[in-house]
Every structure is written in C-alpha cells, then in structure tokens.
C-alpha positions in Angstrom: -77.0 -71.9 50.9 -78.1 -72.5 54.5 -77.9 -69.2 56.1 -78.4 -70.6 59.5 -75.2 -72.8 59.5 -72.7 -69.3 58.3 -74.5 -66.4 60.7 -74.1 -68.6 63.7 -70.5 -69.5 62.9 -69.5 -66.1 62.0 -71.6 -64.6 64.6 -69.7 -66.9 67.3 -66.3 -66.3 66.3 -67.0 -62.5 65.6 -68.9 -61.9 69.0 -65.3 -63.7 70.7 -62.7 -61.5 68.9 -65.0 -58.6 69.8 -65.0 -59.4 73.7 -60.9 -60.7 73.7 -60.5 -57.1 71.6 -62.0 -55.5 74.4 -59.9 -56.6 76.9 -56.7 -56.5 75.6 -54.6 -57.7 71.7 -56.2 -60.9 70.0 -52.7 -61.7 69.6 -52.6 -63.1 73.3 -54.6 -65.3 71.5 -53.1 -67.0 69.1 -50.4 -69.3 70.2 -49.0 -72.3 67.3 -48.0 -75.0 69.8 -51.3 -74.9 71.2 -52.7 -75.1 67.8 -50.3 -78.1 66.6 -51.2 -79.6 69.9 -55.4 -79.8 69.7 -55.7 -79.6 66.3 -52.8 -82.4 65.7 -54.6 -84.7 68.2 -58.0 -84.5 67.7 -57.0 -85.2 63.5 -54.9 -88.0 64.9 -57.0 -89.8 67.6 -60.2 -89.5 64.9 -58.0 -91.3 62.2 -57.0 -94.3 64.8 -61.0 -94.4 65.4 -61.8 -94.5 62.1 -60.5 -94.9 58.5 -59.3 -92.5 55.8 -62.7 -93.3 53.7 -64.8 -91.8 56.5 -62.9 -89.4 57.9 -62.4 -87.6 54.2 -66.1 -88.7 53.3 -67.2 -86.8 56.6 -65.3 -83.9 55.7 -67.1 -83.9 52.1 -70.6 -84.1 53.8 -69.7 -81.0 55.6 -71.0 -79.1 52.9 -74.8 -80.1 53.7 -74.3 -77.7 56.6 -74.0 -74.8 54.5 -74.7 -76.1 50.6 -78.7 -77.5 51.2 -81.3 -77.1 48.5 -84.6 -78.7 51.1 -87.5 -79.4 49.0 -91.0 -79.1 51.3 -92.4 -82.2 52.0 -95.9 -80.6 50.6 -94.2 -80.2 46.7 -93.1 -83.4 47.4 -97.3 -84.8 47.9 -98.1 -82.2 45.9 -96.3 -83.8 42.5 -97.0 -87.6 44.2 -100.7 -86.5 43.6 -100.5 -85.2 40.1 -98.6 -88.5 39.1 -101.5 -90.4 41.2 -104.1 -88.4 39.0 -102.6 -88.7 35.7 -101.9 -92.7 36.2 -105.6 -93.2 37.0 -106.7 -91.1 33.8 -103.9 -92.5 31.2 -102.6 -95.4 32.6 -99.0 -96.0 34.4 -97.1 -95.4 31.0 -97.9 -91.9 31.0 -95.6 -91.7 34.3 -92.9 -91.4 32.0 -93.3 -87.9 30.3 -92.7 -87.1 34.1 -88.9 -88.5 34.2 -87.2 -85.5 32.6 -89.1 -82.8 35.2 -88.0 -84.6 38.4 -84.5 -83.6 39.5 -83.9 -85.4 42.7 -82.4 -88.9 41.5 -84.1 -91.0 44.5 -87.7 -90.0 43.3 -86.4 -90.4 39.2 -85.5 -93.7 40.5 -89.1 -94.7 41.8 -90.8 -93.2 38.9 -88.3 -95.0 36.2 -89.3 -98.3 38.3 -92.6 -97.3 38.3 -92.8 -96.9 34.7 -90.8 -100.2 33.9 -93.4 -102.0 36.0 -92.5 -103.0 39.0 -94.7 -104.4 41.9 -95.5 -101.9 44.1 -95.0 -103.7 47.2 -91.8 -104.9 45.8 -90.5 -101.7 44.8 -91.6 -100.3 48.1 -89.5 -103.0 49.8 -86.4 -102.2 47.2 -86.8 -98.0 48.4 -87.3 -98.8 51.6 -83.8 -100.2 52.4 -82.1 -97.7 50.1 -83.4 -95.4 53.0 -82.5 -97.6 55.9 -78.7 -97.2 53.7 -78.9 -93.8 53.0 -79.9 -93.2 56.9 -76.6 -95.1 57.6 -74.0 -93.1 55.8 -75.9 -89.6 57.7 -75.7 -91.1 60.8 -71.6 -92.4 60.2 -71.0 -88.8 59.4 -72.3 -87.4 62.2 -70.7 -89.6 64.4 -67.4 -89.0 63.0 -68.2 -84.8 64.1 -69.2 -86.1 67.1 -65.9 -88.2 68.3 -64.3 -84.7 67.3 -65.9 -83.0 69.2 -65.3 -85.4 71.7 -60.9 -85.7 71.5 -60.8 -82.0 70.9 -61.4 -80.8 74.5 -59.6 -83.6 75.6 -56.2 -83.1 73.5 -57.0 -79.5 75.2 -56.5 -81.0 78.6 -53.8 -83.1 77.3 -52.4 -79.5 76.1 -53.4 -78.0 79.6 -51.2 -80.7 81.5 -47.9 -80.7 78.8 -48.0 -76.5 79.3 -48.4 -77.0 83.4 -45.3 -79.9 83.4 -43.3 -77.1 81.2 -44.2 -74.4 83.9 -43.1 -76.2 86.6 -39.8 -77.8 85.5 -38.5 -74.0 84.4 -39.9 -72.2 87.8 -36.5 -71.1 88.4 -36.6 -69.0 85.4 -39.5 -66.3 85.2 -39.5 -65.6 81.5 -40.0 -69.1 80.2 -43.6 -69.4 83.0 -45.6 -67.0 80.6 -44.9 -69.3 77.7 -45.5 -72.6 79.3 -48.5 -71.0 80.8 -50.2 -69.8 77.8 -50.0 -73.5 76.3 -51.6 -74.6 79.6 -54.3 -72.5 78.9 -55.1 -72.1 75.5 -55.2 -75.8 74.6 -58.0 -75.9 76.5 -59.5 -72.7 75.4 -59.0 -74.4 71.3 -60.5 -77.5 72.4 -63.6 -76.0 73.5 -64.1 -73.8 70.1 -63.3 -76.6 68.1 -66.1 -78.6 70.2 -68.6 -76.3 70.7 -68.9 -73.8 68.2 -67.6 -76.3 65.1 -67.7 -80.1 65.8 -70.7 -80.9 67.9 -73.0 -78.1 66.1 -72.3 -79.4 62.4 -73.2 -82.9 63.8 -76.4 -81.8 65.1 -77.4 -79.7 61.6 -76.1 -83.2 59.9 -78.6 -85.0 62.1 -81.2 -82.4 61.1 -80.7 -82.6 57.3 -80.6 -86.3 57.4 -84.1 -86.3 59.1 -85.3 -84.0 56.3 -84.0 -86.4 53.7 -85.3 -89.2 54.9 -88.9 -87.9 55.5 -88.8 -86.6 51.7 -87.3 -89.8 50.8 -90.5 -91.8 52.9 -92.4 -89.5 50.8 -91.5 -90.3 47.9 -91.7 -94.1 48.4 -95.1 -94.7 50.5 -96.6 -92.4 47.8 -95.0 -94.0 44.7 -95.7 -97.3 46.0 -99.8 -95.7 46.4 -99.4 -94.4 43.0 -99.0 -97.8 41.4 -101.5 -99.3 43.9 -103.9 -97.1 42.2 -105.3 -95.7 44.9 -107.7 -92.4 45.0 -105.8 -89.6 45.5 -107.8 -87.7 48.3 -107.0 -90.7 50.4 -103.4 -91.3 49.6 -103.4 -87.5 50.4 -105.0 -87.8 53.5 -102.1 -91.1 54.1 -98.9 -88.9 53.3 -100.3 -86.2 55.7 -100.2 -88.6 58.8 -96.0 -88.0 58.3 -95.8 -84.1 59.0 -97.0 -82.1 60.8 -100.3 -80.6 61.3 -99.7 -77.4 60.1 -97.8 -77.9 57.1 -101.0 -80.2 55.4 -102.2 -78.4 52.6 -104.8 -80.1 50.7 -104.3 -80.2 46.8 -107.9 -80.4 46.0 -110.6 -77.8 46.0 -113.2 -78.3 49.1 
C-alpha cells in the first residue's frame, strides 16, 4: 500500500473539517444540490469526452495510487546480472530454472522468449513496443483524471451562476436567499476539492507510477536483450546504470 497517496488524502480532508469545525457546524457544509450539481456534471461532461471503456478502466487504475508493490530498479540489475552470469557459464537453457522465481509477467515474458530462442535484437524490438503500449494505457488514464479535474471547477461555476440566477429571481423573499446562496457557493467550493485534493493529484501519482514501470520495464528489456547478446556482465552492469540515477548504482561485484 502506498502510504503517501492515503496520509495526504486523509490529511487534507481532515485538516478542512478541522478548520470549518472551528468556525462554526460542518453541516453548513454539506449541501445535496450542490453535490448532484458538480459531481453530476463532471461524471457527465467526462463520459461525452470519453467512452464507458476508459472512463470505468480509469477508475480501475485508481488503485495504483494506493495498491503499488515498486520493485527497485537495482533488484531489477541485480537478477539481470545473475541470469547474465549463469547464461555465460551453462548456456541460455539454463535461463529456464529462473521462470518459476520471477513474478512480474513482463520480465517472465522476456525470459520465456529468451529461453525459446529468440534473437535478441528481435525480441528487444517485440519488448520495446509493448512498452511504447503499456506507456499509452498510463498516460490515457491519467488524462481521463485530468479532464476531471478539469470540468469539476467548472460545473462549480456552472453551480455558482444557477445558485446566483435562483438568488436573484426570489429577492423579494428573504428566506429562500440563504438557500440559493449556499448553492452559489458551494459548487464552487466542491469543484475545487474534487480538483485539487482528488482529480489532479491521483493523475500526477499515475504519471509517477507509470514512469517507474516503464524504467523497470526498460530494465528488463535492454538487459535481457544484453543477456542473450552474451555480453560480460560488469559492462552490461555498468550499461543499465546509465538509466538511474547516480546514487542508486550499486555494483554487484566485489571491487
């Protein structure tokens, strides 16, 4: 579970309902036709942009944000070098005691083709545009967060300005101005929650995650591809280094 993704949600809305408590009942809070309004309209207007599929596949990759098992790019070299070391030893047939161990079904897929012997250069060409693929779905996802994040402080405007025509067409009586007032104002207040604490942050972690997958995912195929290559494995090493960072390259070999 990503910690990260529930304190800073939690922590948001609690550090809210702690300042409206303050200052008064959260009650004055709550109002359902401003609800039905933003949440009604941003749901709607993000169906007309895009399709059922998307919108419900979106809402599926929500769970990254909080469900994310991230496997460090250095286990990642690290087990690329011990399949390096044991092809050069036993021969690319011995791969295949490996298949059972590996649990992420991207880097089971290399080693299986691997194993069945495939070119390297043409399996590295075959993993390559699974990634360009997989990088395709993350980025659809995100976008979909993102256009909700867009519509919802806009369906609060669109709230705003239905609660302000209300206000002013019953100005000649003084208990139906509170009403149409709190829809005026508390659209907008939803629409800016729903933006800025919900939408627009889960597409940013989405983007994040997505980056971390495909750099595992590069990983796996630049070394698989060096793997059956047979190249020496203090200088594939030393070539899946060049894609992180300084600081998290820890050599696997004794000095």
């Amino acid at each position: 579970m990503d910690l990260s993704t529930v304190v800073g949600i939690v922590a948001a809305f609690a550090l809210m309902i702690v300042a409206i408590m303050s200052g008064g009942s959260l009650m004055l809070f709550v109002d359902p036709p401003s609800m039905m309004i933003v949440l009604g309209g941003t749901v709607g207007a993000t169906l007309v942009h895009y399709p059922f599929k998307s919108v419900f596949g979106a809402m599926a990759v929500f769970k990254k944000t909080v469900f994310h098992q991230e496997t460090a790019p250095q286990a990642i070299i690290a087990q690329l070098i011990q399949f390096a070391g044991k092809a050069r030893k036993e021969g690319i047939l011995a791969l295949e005691s490996f298949l059972d161990e590996v649990k992420d079904p991207f880097f089971q897929k290399a080693l299986q083709m691997a194993v069945d012997g495939q070119e390297a250069e043409a399996m590295k060409e075959m993993l390559d545009k699974e990634i360009e693929y997989i990088q395709e779905r993350h980025e659809s996802g995100a976008d979909i967060f993102i256009a909700m994040g867009s519509y919802a402080p806009a369906m609060g405007m669109i709230g705003t300005l239905i609660g302000l025509v209300q206000m002013l067409q019953s100005m000649s009586d003084p208990s139906s101005i509170g009403p149409a007032m709190a829809v005026a104002l508390l659209t907008t207040f939803y629409g800016s929650i729903i933006a800025n604490i919900l939408c627009l942050p889960i597409a940013g972690k989405l983007k994040n995650r997505s980056g971390e997958e495909i750099l595992s995912k590069t990983l796996i195929a630049e070394g698989m591809r060096c793997v059956l290559a047979g190249e020496n494995p203090r200088l594939m090493e030393q070539k899946l280094h060049t894609f992180v960072a300084p600081k998290l390259r820890e050599s696997n070999f004794k000095k």
